[in-house]
NUPA-576467 format. One record per residue (C-alpha): z, x, y; residue number from 1; residue in one letter. Coordinates in nm, 4 decimals. Each point is the difference from the previous one (the first is absolute). Layout:
((Z, X, Y), NUM, 'A')
...
This chain:
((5.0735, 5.7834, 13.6919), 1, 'X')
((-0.1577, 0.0039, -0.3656), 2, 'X')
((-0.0590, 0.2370, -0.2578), 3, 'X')
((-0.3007, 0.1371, 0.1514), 4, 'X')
((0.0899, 0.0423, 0.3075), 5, 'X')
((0.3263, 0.1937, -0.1037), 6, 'X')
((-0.2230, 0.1979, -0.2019), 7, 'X')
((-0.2030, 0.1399, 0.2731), 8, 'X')
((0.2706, 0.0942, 0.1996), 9, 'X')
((0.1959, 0.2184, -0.2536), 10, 'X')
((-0.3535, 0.1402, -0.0535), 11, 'X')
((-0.0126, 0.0434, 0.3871), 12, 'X')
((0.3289, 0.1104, 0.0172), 13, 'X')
((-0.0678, 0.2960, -0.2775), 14, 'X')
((-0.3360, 0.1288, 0.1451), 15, 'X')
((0.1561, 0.0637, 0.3126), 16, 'X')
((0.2823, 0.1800, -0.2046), 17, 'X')
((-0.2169, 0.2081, -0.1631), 18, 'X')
((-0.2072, 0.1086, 0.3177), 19, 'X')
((0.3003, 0.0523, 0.2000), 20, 'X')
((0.1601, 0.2209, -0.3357), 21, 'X')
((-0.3389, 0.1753, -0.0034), 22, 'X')
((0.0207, 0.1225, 0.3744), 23, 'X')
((0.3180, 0.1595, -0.0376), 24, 'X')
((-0.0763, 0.1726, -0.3746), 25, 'X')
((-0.3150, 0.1606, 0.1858), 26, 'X')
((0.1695, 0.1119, 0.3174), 27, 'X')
((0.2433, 0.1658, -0.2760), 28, 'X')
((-0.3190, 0.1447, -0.1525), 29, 'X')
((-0.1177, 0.1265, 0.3215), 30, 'X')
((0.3236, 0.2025, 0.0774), 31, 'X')
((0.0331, 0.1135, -0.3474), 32, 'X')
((-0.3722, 0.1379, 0.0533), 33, 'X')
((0.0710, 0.1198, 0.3619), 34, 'X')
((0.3326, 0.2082, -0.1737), 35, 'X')
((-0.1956, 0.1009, -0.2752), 36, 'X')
((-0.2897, 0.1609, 0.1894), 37, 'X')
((0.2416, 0.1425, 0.2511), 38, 'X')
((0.2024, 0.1740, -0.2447), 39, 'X')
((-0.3430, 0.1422, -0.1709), 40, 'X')
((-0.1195, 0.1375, 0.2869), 41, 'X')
((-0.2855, -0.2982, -0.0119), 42, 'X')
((-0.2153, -0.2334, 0.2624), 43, 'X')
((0.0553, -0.3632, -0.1324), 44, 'X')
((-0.3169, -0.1113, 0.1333), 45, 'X')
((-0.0701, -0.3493, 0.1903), 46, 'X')
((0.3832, -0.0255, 0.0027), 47, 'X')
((-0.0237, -0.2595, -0.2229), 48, 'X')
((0.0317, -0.1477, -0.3909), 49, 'X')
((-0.2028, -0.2489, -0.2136), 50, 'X')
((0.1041, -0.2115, -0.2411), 51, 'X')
((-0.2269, 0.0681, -0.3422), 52, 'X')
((0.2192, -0.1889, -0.2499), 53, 'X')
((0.2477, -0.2486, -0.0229), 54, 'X')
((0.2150, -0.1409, -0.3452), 55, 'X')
((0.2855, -0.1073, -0.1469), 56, 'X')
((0.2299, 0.2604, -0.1653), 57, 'X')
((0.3225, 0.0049, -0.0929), 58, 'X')
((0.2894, 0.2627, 0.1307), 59, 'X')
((0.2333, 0.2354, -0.2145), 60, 'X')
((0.2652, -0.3031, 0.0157), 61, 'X')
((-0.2807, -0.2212, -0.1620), 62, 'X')
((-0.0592, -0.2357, 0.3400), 63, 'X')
((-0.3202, -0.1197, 0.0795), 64, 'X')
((-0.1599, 0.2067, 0.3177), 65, 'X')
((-0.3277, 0.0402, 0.1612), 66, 'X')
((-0.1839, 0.3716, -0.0503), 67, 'X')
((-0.1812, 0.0414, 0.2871), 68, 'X')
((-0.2619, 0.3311, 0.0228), 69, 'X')
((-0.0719, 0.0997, 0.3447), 70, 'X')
((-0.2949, 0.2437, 0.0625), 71, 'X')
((-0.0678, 0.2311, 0.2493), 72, 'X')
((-0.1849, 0.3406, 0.1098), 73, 'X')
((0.1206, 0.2928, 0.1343), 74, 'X')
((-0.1357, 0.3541, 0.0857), 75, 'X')
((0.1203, 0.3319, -0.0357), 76, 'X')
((-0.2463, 0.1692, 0.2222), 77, 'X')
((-0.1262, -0.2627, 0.2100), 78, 'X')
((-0.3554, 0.0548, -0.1040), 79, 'X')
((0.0481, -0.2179, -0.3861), 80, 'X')
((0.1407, -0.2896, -0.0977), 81, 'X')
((0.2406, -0.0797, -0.2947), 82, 'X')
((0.1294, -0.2763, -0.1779), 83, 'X')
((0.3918, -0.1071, -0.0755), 84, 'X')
((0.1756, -0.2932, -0.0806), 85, 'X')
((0.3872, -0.1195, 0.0202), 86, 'X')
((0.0995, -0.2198, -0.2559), 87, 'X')
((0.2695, -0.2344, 0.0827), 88, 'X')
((0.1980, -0.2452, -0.2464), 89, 'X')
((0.1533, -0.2594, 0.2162), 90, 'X')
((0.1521, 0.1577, 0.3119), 91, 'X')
((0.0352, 0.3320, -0.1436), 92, 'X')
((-0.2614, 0.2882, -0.0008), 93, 'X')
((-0.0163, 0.1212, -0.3671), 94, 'X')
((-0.3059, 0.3199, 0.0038), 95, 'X')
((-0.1854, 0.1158, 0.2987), 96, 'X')
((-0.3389, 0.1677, -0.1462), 97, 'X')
((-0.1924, 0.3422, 0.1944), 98, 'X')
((-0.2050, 0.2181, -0.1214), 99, 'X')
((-0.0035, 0.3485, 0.1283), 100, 'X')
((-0.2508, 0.2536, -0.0814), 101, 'X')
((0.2155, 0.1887, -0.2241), 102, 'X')
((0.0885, -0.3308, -0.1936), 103, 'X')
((0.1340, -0.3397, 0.0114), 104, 'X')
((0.3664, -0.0641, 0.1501), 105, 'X')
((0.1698, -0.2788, -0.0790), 106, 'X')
((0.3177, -0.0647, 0.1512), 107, 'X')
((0.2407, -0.2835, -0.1845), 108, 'X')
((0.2590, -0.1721, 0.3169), 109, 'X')
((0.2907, -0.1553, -0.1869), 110, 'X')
């Protein structure tokens, strides 16, 4: 096996690392969503997030992590549509972002 070869493989190896990372950071989004809406008295609508950016960052302890911004819509009536995003460094969920009518809330998981 060369140089090249070994190459691809670790580059193999680390794509399907980061895709199998990615699946379980947005079914934490999704619950975080799901718990948020619930607790809010909100639809999360299509059940589902979206992924709308994705960067290093580093953590409190100065390690290198990816930030991950999940978006999704929700109603409060059933009739509108609003947006919200979960923001997750690494593993952990850092904001969750609604907006109500009567302002924004922002809710900080440590």
């Amino acid at each position: 096996m060369d140089f090249l070869d070994l190459l691809g493989l670790l580059l193999l190896a680390g794509a399907g690392w980061l895709w199998f990372d990615s699946l379980s950071a947005r079914e934490a989004a999704v619950a975080a969503a799901r718990a948020t809406c619930g607790s809010e008295d909100l639809m999360l609508l299509d059940d589902t997030v979206a992924i709308a950016r994705l960067r290093l960052a580093r953590d409190g302890d100065g390690v290198l992590r990816i930030r991950r911004v999940y978006g999704f819509e929700y109603s409060d009536t059933g009739n509108d549509r609003h947006s919200g995003s979960v923001v997750m460094l690494g593993s952990r969920i850092e904001v969750i972002n609604i907006r109500r009518r009567q302002g924004p809330v922002l809710k900080v998981v440590h």
